[in-house]
C-alpha positions as CSV (number, residue, x, y, z in Angstrom):
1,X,-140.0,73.1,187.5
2,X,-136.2,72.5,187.7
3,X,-135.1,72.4,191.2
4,X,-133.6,75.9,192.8
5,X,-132.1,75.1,196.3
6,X,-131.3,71.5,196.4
7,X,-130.0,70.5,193.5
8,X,-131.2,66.4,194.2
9,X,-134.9,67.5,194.2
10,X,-137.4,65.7,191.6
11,X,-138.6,68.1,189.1
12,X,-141.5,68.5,186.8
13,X,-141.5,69.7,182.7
14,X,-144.9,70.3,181.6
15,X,-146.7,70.1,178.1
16,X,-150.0,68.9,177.6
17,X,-151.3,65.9,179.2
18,X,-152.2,64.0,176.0
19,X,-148.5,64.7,174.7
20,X,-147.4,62.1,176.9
21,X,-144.5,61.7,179.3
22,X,-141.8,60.4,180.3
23,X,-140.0,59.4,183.3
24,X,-136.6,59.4,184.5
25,X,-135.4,57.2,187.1
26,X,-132.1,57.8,188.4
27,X,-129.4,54.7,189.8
28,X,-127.6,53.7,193.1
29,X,-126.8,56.9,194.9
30,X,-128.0,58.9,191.8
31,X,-129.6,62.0,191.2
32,X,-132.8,63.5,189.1
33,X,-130.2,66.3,188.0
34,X,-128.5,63.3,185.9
35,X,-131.4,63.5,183.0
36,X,-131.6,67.3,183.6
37,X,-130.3,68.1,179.4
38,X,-132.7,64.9,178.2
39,X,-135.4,66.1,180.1
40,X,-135.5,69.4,178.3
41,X,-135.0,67.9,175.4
42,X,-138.4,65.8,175.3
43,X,-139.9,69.1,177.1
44,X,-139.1,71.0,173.9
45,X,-140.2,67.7,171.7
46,X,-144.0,68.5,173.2
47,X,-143.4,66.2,176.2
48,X,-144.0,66.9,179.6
49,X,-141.0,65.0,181.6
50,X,-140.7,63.9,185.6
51,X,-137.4,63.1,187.4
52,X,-137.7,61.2,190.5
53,X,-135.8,61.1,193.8
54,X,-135.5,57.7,194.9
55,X,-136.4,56.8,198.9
56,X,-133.2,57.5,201.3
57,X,-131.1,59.3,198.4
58,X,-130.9,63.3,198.5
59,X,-130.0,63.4,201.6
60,X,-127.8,61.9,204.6
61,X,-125.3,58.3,204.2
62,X,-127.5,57.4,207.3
63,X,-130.9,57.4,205.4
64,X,-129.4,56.0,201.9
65,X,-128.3,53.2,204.3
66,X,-132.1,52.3,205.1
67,X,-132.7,51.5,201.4
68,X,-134.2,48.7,200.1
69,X,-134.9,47.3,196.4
70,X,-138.4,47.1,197.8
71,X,-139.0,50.8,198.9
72,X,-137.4,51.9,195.6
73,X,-139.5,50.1,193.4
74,X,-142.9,50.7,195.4
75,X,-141.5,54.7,194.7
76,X,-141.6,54.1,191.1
77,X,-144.7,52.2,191.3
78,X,-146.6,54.8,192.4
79,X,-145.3,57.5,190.8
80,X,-145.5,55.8,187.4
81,X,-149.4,55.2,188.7
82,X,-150.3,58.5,189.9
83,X,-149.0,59.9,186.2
84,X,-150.8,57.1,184.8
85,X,-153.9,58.8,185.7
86,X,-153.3,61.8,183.4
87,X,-151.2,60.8,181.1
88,X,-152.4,58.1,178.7
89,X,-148.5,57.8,176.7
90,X,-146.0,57.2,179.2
91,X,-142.2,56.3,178.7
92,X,-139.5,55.8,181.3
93,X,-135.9,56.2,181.1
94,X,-133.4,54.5,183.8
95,X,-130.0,55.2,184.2
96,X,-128.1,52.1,186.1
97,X,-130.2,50.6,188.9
98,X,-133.0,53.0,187.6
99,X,-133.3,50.8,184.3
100,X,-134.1,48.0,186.7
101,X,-136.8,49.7,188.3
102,X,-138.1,50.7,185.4
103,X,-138.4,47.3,183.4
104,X,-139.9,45.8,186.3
105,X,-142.8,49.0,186.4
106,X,-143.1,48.7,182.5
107,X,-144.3,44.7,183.3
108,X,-146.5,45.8,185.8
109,X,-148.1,49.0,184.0
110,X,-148.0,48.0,180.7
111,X,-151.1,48.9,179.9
112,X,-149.4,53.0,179.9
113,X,-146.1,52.5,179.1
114,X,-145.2,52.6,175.6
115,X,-141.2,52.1,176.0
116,X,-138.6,52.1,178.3
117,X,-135.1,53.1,177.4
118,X,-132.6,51.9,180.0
119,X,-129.3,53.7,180.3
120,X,-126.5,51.4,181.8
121,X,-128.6,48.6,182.9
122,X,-126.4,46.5,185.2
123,X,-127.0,42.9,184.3
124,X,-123.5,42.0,184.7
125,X,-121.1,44.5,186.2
126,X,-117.1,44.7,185.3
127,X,-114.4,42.7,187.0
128,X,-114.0,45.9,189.3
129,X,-117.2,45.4,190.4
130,X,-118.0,42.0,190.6
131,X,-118.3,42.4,194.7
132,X,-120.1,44.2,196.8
133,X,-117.2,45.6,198.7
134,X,-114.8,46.1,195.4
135,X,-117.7,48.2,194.2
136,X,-118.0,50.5,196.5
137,X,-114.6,51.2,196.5
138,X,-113.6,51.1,193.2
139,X,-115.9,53.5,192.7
140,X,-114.5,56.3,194.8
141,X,-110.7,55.3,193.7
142,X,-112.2,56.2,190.0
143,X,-113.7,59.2,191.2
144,X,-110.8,60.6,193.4
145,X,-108.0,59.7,190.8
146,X,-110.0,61.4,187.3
147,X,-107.7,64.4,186.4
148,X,-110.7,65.5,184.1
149,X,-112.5,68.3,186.5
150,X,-115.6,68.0,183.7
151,X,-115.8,64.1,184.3
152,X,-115.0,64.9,188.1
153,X,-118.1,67.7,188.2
154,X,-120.0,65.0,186.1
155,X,-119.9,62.2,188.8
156,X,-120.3,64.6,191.9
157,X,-123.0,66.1,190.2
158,X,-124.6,62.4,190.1
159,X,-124.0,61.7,193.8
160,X,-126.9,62.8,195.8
161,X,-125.7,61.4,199.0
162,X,-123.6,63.5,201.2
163,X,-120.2,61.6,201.6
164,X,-119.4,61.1,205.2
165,X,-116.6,58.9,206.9
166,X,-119.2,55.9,207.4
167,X,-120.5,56.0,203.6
168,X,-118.2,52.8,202.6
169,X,-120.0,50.5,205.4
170,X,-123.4,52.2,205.5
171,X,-123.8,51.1,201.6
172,X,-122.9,47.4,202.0
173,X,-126.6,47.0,203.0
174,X,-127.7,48.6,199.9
175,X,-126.0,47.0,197.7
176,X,-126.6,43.8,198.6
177,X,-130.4,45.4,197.8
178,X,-129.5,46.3,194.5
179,X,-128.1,42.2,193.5
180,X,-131.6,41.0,194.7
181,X,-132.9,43.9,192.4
182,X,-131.1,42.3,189.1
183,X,-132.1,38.8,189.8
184,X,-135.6,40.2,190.2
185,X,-135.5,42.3,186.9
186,X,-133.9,39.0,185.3
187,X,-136.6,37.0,185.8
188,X,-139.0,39.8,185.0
189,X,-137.8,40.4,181.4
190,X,-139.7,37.6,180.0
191,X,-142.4,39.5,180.7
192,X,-141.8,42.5,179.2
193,X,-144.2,43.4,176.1
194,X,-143.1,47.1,175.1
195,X,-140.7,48.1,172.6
196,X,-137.1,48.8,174.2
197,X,-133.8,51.1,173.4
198,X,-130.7,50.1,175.7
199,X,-127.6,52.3,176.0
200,X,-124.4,50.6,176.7
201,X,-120.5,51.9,176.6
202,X,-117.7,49.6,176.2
203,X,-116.1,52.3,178.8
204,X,-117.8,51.7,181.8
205,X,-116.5,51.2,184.5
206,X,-119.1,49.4,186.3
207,X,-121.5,48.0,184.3
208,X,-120.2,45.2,181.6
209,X,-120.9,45.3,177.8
210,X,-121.8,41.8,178.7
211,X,-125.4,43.5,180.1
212,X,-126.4,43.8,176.8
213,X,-126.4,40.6,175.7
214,X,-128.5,39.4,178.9
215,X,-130.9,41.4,178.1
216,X,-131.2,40.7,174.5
217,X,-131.1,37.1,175.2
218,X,-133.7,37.5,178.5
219,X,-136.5,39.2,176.1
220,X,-139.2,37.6,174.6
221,X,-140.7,38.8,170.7
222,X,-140.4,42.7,171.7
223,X,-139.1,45.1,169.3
224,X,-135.6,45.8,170.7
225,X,-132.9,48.2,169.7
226,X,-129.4,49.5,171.3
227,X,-126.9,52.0,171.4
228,X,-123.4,50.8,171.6
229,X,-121.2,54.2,173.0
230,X,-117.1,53.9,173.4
231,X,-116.4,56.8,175.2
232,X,-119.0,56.9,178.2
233,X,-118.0,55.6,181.5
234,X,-120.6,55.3,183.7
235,X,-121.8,58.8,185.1
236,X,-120.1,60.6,182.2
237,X,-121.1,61.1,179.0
238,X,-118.6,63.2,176.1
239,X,-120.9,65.7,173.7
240,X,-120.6,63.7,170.8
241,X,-122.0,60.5,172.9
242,X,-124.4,62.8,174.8
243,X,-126.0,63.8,171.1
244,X,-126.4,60.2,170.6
245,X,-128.6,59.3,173.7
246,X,-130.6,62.2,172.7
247,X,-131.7,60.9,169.0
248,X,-131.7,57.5,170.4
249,X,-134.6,58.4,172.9
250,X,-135.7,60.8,170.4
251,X,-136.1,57.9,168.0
252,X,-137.7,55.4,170.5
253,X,-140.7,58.1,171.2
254,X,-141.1,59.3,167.6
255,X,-139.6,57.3,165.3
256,X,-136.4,58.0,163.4
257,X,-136.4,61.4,161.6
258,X,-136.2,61.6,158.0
């Protein structure tokens, strides 16, 4: 069910078991509400389709500040286990950070996943963003200074942490979290035996087109395929681009239409 009070919550589509399902993981300081219009559209596909909420987000700058790349992955871990155990067709979808956690979960349950379809998979981030500290506050310059109140509504709708004065130094921990997490998935993606779809945009503002490329170049023999977008930045997607991501995953479950 989609969440009623809190809008961060993880929710639950359902469809028959043997339909299969898929998974979306939300990024740094993300939110399950992110993948609210793909999950409904792999619900109405036949699909049943879970959102996470990662550990410390959804809540206070205090807990988010406790995260670790190691509690968010053992999350996913889990969760992609516990579904495993009714659901023999499993995908998983990752926006930013979340496409981390989800190529490293695909190497170790491979044996259920049957593709994973990253979204903005930070391999290399802009010249913004190259730092820790430029990140962070890059990041809420962008934000604060979008006339746009649809891209505005976009990236506050993405943010499930609640903004407090000691957000910019309770995130330095996490984010040095999040670097060990893209080494990690780095080294992982020689590992990785299941068909792929990325999803760049030349627009982003934090993670580089250059991402692409490591990842193409990091696989080994797996059948690969990616979207290149123009407009998107990185919590924002225009209709036209949205429609894209749709087929694409659409496409990486089914097989193109004809």
């Amino acid at each position: 069910m989609m969440p009623d009070n809190n809008p961060h919550e993880p929710f639950f589509l359902g469809n028959p078991a043997d339909n299969g399902l898929v998974v979306f993981i939300h990024g740094f300081m993300g939110s399950p509400r992110q993948f609210i219009r793909l999950a409904e559209t792999v619900h109405r596909q036949g699909l049943s389709a879970a959102a996470l909420l990662l550990p410390g987000h959804g809540g206070s700058v205090k807990a988010f500040g406790a995260g670790t790349a190691a509690r968010w992955q053992e999350h996913v871990d889990s969760e992609v286990e516990r579904f495993a155990n009714d659901y023999a067709s499993i995908w998983l979808v990752g926006h930013s950070m979340g496409g981390l956690l989800a190529i490293n979960a695909a190497v170790k349950y491979s044996a259920h996943i049957r593709g994973i379809f990253p979204i903005a998979c930070p391999f290399k981030l802009t010249k913004f963003s190259a730092l820790s500290s430029q990140l962070k506050r890059f990041r809420l310059r962008r934000v604060l200074s979008i006339n746009s109140d649809t891209i505005k509504a976009a990236y506050r709708g993405s943010c499930s942490i609640q903004l407090s004065a000691s957000l910019l130094w309770r995130i330095v921990k996490p984010m040095s979290e999040v670097e060990k997490l893209i080494q990690a998935t780095k080294d992982n993606l020689p590992n990785i035996r299941i068909p792929m779809t990325a999803v760049y945009s030349t627009s982003d503002e934090l993670t580089a087109i250059g991402s692409l490329e490591i990842l193409k170049s990091g696989l080994d023999g797996v059948a690969f395929e990616h979207l290149v977008l123009s407009d998107s930045m990185h919590a924002y997607y225009p209709e036209h681009d949205m429609a894209a991501v749709e087929q694409a995953l659409v496409n990486m479950v089914y097989g193109p239409r004809k």
